[in-house]
C-alpha positions in Angstrom: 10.6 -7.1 61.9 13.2 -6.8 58.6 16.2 -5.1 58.7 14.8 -3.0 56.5 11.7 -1.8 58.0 13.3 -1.2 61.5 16.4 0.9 59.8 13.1 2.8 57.8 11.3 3.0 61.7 14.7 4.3 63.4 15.1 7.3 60.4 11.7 7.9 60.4 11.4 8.6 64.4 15.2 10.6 64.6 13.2 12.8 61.7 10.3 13.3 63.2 12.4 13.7 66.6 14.9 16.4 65.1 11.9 18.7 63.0 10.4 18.8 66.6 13.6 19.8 68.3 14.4 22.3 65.7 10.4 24.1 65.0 9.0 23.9 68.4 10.2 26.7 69.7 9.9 28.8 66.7 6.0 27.6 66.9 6.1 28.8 70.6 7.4 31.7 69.2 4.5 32.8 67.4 1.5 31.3 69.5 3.0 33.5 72.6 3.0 36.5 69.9 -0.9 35.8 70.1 -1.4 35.8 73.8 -3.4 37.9 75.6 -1.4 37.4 79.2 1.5 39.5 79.8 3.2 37.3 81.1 5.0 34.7 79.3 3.7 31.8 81.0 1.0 28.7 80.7 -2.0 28.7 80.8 -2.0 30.8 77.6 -5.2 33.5 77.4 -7.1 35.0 74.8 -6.0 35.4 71.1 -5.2 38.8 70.7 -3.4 40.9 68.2 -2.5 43.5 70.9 1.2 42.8 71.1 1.3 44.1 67.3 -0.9 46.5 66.4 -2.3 47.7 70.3 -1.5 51.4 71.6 2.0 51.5 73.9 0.8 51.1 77.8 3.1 51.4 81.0 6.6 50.9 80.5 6.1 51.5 76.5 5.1 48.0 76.5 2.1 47.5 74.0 1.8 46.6 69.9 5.6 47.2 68.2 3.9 49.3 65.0 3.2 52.0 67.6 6.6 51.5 69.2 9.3 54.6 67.4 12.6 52.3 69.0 11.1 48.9 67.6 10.2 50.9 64.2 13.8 52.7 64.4 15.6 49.7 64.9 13.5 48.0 62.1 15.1 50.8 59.8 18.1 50.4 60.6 18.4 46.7 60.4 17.3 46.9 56.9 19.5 50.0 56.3 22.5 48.1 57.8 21.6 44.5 56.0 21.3 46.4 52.7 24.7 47.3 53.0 25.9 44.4 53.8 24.6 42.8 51.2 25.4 44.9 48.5 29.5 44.8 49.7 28.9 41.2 50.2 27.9 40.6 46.8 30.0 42.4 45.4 33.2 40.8 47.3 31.8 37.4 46.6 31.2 37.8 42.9 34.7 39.7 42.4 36.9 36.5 44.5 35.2 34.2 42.6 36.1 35.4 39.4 39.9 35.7 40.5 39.9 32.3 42.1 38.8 31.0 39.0 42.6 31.9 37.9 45.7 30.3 39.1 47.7 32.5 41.2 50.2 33.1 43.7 48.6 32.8 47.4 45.3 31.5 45.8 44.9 29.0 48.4 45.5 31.6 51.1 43.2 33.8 50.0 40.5 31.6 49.9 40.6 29.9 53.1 41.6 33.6 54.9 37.9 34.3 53.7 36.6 30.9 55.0 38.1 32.0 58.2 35.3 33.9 59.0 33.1 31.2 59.2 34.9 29.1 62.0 36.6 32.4 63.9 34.3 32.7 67.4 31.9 35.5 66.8 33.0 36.9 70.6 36.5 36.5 69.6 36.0 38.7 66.6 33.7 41.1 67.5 36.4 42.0 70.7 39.4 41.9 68.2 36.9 44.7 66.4 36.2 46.5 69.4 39.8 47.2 70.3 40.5 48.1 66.9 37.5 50.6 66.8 38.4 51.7 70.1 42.5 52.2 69.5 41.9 54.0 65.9 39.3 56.7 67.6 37.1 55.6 65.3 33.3 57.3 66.1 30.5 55.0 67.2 28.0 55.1 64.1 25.3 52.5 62.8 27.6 51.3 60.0 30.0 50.3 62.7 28.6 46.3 62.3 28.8 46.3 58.9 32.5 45.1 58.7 32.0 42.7 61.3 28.6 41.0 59.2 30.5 41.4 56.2 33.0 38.9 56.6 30.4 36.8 58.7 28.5 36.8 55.2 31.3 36.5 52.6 32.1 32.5 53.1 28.6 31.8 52.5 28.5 34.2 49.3 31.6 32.9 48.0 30.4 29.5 48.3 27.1 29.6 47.0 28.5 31.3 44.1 31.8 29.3 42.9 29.5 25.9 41.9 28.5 29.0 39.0 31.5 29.1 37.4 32.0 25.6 36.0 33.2 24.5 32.4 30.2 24.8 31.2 30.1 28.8 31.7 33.7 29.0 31.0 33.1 26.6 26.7 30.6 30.0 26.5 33.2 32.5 27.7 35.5 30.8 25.2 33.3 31.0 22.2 33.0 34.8 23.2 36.6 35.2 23.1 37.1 33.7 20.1 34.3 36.0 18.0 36.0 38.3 19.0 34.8 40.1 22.6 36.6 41.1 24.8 37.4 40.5 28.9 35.0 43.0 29.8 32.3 42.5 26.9 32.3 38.7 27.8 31.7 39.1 31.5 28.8 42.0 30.4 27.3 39.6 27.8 28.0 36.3 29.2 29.6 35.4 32.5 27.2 37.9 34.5 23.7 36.8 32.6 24.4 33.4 33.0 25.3 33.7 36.8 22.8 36.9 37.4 20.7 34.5 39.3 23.1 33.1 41.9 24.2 36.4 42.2 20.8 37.5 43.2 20.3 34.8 45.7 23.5 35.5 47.4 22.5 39.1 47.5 19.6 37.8 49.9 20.9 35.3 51.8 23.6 38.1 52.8 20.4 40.1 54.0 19.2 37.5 56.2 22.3 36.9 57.5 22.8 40.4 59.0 19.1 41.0 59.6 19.7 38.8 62.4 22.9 38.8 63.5 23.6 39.5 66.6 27.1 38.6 68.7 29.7 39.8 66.4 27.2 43.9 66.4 26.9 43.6 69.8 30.7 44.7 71.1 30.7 47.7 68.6 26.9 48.9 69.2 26.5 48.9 72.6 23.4 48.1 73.0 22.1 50.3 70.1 21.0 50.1 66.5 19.8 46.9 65.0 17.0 45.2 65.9 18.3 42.2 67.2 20.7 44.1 70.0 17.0 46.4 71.0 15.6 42.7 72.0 18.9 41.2 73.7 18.6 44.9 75.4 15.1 44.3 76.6 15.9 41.1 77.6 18.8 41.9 79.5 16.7 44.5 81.9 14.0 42.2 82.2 11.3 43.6 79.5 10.1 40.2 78.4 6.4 40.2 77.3 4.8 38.5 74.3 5.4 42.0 72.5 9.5 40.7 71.7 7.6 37.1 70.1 5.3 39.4 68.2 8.6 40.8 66.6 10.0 37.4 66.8 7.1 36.2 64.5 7.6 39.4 62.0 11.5 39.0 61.6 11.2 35.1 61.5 8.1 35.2 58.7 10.5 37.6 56.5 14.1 35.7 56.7 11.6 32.8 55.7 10.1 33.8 53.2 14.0 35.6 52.2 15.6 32.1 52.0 12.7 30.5 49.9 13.1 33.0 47.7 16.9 32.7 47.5 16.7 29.5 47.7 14.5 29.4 44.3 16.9 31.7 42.3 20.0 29.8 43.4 19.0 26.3 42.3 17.8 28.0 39.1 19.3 26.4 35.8 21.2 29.3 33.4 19.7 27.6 30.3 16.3 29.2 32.1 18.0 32.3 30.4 17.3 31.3 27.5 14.0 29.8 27.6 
């Protein structure tokens, strides 16, 4: 065999081999959302859309939409990633424009916000809990918000910098030099042209906290978000093809989420214009 069509054979098979390894359990996921056996286990039963829309049996256990603590913690995952990514956003968009600028610390500042991308989850979330725990702060939902904040904030800022090249900043020139000024250009020309990014970072902040779960676990206690009401259920042994139902609902929208960031962030500014 060539050189060339055995190298072709080896990438072909560690691609086939790694799209396996990565989507086969998410495919599990959502056939055992389907199953009609309680039990999570082979062989699989009937199809059945019990373990989503069916009436709650013994133990609660039964479809999630008639479930209040799966619909409650629904709410406030989507409360909680809302805020998250409107701070994230809005910390991403405003280091961007100062690290655009030359000045003292610059490098510091940026890699203290890459920090949170590398610094152990556990670690962080422990450091938090002291904090929380020294300053008397009350337990509340927005308690995680912090914590998924600067979880987010690396991947805002860099999704967002590649914006601000010299293409964006020969515009902001000419803006300057009709006349406009700092706060007329950014209105009129540096936010427009970068609106789109800005977007998509807005929801790839979402997903991010919509399932985050290790750093909101040492400040919620068990509580809140919907990810820490299925490690709860897990914990105590509640594990029926009702959590993969939810599984397949959460999954289905951060998909469909990063598509749709994905779409606005490789979008061209001249589409602006167009």
């Amino acid at each position: 065999m060539p050189r060339r069509s055995l190298t072709d054979a080896l990438l072909m098979t560690y691609t086939i081999g790694s799209l396996i390894f990565i989507y086969f359990p998410l495919a599990m996921v959502v056939l055992l959302s389907f199953n009609s056996n309680q039990s999570i286990s082979l062989p699989f039963g009937s199809f059945t859309t019990y373990w989503y829309t069916g009436p709650l049996g013994f133990l609660g256990l039964g479809g999630f939409f008639n479930d209040p603590l799966v619909l409650t913690a629904i709410w406030n995952s989507v409360y909680v990633a809302l805020v998250v990514s409107a701070l994230t956003t809005f910390l991403a968009l405003t280091s961007a424009l100062a690290l655009r600028w030359r000045f003292p610390g610059r490098d510091v500042f940026f890699y203290s916000i890459l920090a949170g991308l590398f610094i152990p989850g556990m670690l962080y979330g422990l450091g938090t809990a002291f904090m929380y725990h020294d300053l008397s702060l009350p337990a509340s939902l927005l308690a995680v918000v912090p914590l998924q904040t600067v979880f987010a904030l690396p991947f805002g800022l860099l999704l967002l910098l590649p914006a601000f090249d010299r293409e964006l900043e020969r515009f902001e020139l000419t803006a300057r030099t009709l006349g406009a000024g700092p706060w007329a250009t950014f209105a009129r020309i540096t936010f427009p042209l970068v609106s789109f990014r800005v977007v998509g970072v807005a929801i790839f902040s979402f997903v991010i906290s919509w399932g985050e779960l290790i750093r909101s676990a040492f400040v919620s206690y068990g509580r809140g978000t919907l990810p820490l009401l299925l490690y709860s259920r897990v914990q105590i042994g509640i594990v029926t093809p009702q959590l993969y139902a939810i599984g397949t609902v959460v999954m289905a929208l951060a998909v469909v989420l990063i598509v749709l960031a994905g779409l606005l962030l490789t979008r061209g500014r001249r589409g602006l214009f167009r």
